[in-house]
C-alpha positions as CSV (number, residue, x, y, z in Angstrom):
1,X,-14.7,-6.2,3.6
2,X,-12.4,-6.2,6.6
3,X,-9.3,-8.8,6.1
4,X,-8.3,-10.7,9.4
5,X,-5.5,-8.6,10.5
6,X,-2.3,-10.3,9.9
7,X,1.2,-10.2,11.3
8,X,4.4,-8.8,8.7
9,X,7.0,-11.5,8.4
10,X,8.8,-10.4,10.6
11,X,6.4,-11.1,13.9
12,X,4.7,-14.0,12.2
13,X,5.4,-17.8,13.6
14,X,6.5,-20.6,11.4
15,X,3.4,-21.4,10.1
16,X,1.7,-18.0,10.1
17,X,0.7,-16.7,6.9
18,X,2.2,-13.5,6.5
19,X,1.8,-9.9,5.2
20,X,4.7,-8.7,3.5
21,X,7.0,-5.8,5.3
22,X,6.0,-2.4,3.9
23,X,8.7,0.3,2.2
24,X,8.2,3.6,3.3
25,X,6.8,6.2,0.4
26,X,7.1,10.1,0.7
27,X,4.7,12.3,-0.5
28,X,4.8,15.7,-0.3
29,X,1.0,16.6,0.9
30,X,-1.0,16.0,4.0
31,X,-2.5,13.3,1.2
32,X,-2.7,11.8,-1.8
33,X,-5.5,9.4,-3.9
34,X,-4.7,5.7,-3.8
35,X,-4.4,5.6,-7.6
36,X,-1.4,8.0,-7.3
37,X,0.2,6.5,-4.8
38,X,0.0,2.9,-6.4
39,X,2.0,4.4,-9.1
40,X,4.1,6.9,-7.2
41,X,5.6,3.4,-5.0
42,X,5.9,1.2,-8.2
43,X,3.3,-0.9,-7.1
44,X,1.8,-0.2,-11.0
45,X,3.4,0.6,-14.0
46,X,0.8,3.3,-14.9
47,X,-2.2,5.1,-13.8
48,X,-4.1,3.3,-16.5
49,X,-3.1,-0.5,-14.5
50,X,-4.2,1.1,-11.0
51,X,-7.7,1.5,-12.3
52,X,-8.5,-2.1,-12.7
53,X,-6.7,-3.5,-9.9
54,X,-8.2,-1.5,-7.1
55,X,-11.9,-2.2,-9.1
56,X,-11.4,-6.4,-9.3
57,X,-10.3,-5.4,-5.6
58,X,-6.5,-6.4,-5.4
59,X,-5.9,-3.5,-3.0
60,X,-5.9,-3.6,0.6
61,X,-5.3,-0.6,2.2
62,X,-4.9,-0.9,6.1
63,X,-5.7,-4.7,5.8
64,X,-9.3,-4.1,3.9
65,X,-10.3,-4.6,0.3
66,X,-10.1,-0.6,-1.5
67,X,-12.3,-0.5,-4.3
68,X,-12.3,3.6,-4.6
69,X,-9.9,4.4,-7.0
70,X,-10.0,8.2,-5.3
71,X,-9.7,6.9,-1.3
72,X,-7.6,9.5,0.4
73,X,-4.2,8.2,2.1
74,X,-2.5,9.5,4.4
75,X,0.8,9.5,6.7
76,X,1.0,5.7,8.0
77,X,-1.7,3.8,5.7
78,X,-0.5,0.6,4.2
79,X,-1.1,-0.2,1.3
80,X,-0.6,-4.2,-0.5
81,X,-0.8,-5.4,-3.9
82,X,0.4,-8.4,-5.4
83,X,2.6,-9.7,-2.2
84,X,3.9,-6.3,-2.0
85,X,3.6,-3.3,0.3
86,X,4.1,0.2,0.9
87,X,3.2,3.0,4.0
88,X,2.8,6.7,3.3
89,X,5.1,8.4,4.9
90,X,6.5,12.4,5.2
91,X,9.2,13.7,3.6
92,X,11.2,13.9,6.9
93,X,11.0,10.5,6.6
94,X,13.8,8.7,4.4
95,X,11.9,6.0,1.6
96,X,13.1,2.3,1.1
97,X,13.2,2.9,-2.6
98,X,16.0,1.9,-4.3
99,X,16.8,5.8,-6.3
């Protein structure tokens, strides 16, 4: 199911609904399964809570609905849960994580 595509808060006019601005996540492959990353960028506690989030389809990856648990990302997806959202990104690349 394909999302309208909509602007990060930044770009978005006073009464333009939003996405939220993504933090950058490093992984160490070419890719990784969207399960993993949901957990590797704190978007879920554990693997075990990515499983029914991505099925009741909570996840957008790239703007659409993600129901595949497996999906491979890689270097510049998006990906949004809950109001929040992270982008795959290389190592050379410094994360907005906190640690």
């Amino acid at each position: 199911m394909r999302l309208p595509w909509r602007k990060t808060q930044s770009e978005a006019g006073p009464d333009e609904p939003a996405a939220p601005e993504p933090m950058d996540v490093a992984i160490r492959d070419e890719s990784i399964r969207l399960g993993q990353f949901l957990k590797l960028a704190n978007l879920v506690e554990t693997g075990a809570e990515a499983k029914p989030v991505i099925a009741d389809g909570l996840v957008l990856v790239n703007g659409e609905v993600e129901t595949r648990r497996g999906r491979q990302l890689r270097v510049g997806d998006v990906v949004e849960l809950k109001g929040q959202a992270a982008r795959v990104s290389d190592q050379d690349t410094a994360d907005d994580l906190p640690w």
